[in-house]
Structures are given as structure tokens and as C-alpha cells.
N, C-alpha and C positions, 0 to 999 in steps of 0.2 A: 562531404561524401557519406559518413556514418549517417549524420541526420537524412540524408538521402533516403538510406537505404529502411531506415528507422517509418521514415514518411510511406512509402511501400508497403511495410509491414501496415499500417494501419489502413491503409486505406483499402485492404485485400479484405477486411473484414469490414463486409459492406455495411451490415447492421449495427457499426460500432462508430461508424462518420457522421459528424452533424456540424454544421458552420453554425458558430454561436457566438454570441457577443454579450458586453453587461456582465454584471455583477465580480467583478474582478479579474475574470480567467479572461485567456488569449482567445481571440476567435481563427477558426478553420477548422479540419478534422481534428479527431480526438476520439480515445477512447474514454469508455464511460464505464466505471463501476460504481455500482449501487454496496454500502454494507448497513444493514438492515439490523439492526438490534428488537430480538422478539423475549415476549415475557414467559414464552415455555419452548425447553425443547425442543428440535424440527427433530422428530422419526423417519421419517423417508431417505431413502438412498439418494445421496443426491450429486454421484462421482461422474463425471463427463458429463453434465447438467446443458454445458454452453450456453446458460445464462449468462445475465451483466449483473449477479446480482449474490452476495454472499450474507449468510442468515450467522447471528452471532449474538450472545447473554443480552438483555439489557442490563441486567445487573450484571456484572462479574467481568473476569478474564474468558475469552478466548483466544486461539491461536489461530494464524492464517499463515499458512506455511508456503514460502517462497520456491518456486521451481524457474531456474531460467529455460529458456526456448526460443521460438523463432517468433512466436506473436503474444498478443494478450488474450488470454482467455481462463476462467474460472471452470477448476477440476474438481473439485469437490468446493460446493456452496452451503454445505451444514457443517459450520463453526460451531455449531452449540450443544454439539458430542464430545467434544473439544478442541481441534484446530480440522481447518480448512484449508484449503492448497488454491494458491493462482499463479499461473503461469506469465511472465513477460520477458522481454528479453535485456541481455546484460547492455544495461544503461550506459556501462563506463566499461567497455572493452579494451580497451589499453590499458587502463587501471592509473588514469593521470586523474580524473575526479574533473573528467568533461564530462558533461551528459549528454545523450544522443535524443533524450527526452525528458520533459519536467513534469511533476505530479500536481496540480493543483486540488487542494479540498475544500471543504464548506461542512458544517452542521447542519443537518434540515430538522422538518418534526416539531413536537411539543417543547417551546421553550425550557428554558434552565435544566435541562440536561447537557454531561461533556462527557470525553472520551479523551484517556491517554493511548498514546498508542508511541508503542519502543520497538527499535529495529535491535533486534536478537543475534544470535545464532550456537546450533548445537555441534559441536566439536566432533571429529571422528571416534573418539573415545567418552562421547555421551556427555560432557559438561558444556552447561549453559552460560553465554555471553551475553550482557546486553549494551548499548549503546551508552554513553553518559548524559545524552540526554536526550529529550522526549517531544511528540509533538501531542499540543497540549487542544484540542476543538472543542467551543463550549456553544449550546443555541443560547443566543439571547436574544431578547424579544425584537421586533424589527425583521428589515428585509438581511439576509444572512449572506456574506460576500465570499466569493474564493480567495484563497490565500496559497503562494507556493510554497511547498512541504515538500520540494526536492531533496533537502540536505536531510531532514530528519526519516525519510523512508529509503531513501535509497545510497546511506551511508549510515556508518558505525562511527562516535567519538571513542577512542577505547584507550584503557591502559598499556603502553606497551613496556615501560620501565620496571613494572610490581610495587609503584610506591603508592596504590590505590587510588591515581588521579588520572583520567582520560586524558592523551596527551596528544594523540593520532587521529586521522580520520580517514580510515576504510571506507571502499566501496563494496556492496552488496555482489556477490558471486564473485570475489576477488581469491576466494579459496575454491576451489573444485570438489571437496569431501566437508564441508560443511553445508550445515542446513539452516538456511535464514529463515527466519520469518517476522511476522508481526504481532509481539505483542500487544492484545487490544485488549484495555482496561476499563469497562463500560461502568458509566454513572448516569443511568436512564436517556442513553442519546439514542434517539428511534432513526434516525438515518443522516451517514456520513458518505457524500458521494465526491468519488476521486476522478479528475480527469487527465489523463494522459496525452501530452501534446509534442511532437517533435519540437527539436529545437531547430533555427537556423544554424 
């Protein structure tokens, strides 16, 4: 029923459906985000953009800051002021760590760059949390495959004893007054594109 209703949202965004096949991901509808790593800062306003397309350091850290809602779409696309905001909706609404959708990624671009990227979040009282572990996309030369990165984007591995060892695993909007996002940790990777697929 969830992925139901999950399959709806996406396919109401007509310009984000494509039946596709090959190189690793699932074929049918899906959404499609582009993150574009550029080598100088984007100036322009770029907040309700409704692009498929988020602009972020090739060198360095940006932020991409998580908002849940009713579909996907990209609210601010210039990451590289320092974080960016995209909107989707709560993958694991019961909070049992089903998903109602799976993220599949790939490295494109000019060879031997990678990208870390950590699922985050900042606390009601301004302290930062981040996952225990990381998802790690490197291009290497060759044709570049998708790979599912459900568990590393859309969950936290976290401390919950205090004895400094992730021992949990959170889902992403599982707090209502925290703010998720993704930290992206850019090492020359000119473009990381995510696609979003229902589950059965």
C-alpha cells in the first residue's frame, strides 16, 4: 500500500518518469537527480529552481539539507554557498526501516574523482550528528554502474549508549525538530546522479 501511494507521487511528476534499463538500476519510473560538482561558486538565486539538478564544490564539503514532503523535488540547487535543500518524502513512515523507496547512485564525469557523502543531522539545540558510516562513489575508467545506497542515505548508524560506537540504525525524518541532511565531501567528482525508484 505505502509503495502504492509512493508509485503516485512519482509518477504526478511527469518530467521526472523514464522507463530505463542497464547498467545496474531497476527499470520503470523513477526519479532522477543530477549533483553536479563545479569548480567555482554558482551566484545566482537558485531557491524553487524545480530543477533535477543540485550544483555543489568540486573540491570540498557541501551541504544538502533534507526537507520531507509529499514528492521530490529540489528547493534550492546552489550547494556551493554552502548547503542546498531537497525535498522527498518520508521513505520509512512507520519507522520499522521498510522503505517505500530505494535510492540508486553512480559516478559519471572525468575519471578518478570520488565523493563521500554522510547522512547527518542537526539537533533542536544546534549540535551536529552524523551517521557511522559513509557512502563512498568513485569514477573509475570504464562504463560506471548504479549501485543501491538505500541504507547509507536514507538511515543514520548512530551511537545510542555514549560509549563512542554506532550501535543503532535510524531512519532519516524519524525526529520531527531535527534537520537531516547530506554531507557531501567532494574529491573532483564532476557528476553523481541518484535515482529514485518505488519499491514493491
Amino acid at each position: 500500500m505505502r509503495a502504492t501511494i509512493i508509485f503516485a507521487v512519482l509518477i504526478t511528476v511527469a518530467a521526472s518518469v523514464a522507463y530505463a534499463t542497464g547498467h545496474g538500476a531497476p527499470s520503470g519510473p523513477h526519479y532522477n537527480l543530477n549533483i553536479i560538482g563545479v569548480p567555482k561558486d554558482k551566484k545566482a538565486d537558485m531557491t524553487d529552481n524545480q530543477g533535477h539538478r543540485i550544483f555543489v564544490k568540486l573540491e570540498g564539503k557541501s551541504k544538502i539539507l533534507l526537507q520531507e514532503g509529499d514528492s521530490f523535488q529540489v528547493l534550492d540547487a546552489n550547494g556551493t554557498k554552502g548547503s542546498a535543500k531537497f525535498q522527498m518524502p518520508d521513505p520509512d513512515p512507520f519507522d520499522d526501516l521498510v522503505f517505500d523507496y530505494s535510492i540508486y547512485a553512480r559516478a559519471l564525469g572525468t575519471p578518478l574523482g570520488w565523493v563521500q557523502v554522510t547522512t547527518c543531522y542537526e539537533d533542536e539545540w544546534g549540535d551536529q550528528y552524523c551517521s557511522g558510516d559513509s557512502l563512498v562513489l568513485e569514477r573509475n575508467t570504464g562504463r560506471s554502474k548504479f549501485v543501491d545506497v538505500s541504507e547509507e542515505l536514507l538511515t543514520l548508524f548512530v551511537d545510542t549508549d555514549g560509549d563512542g560506537v554506532a550501535d543503532t540504525r535510524i531512519g532519516i525524518f524519524d525526529e520531527d525538530l531535527w534537520q537531516y541532511f547530506w554531507d557531501y565531501d567532494n574529491h573532483g567528482c564532476k557528476l553523481v546522479q541518484l535515482r529514485f525508484y518505488p519499491n514493491d
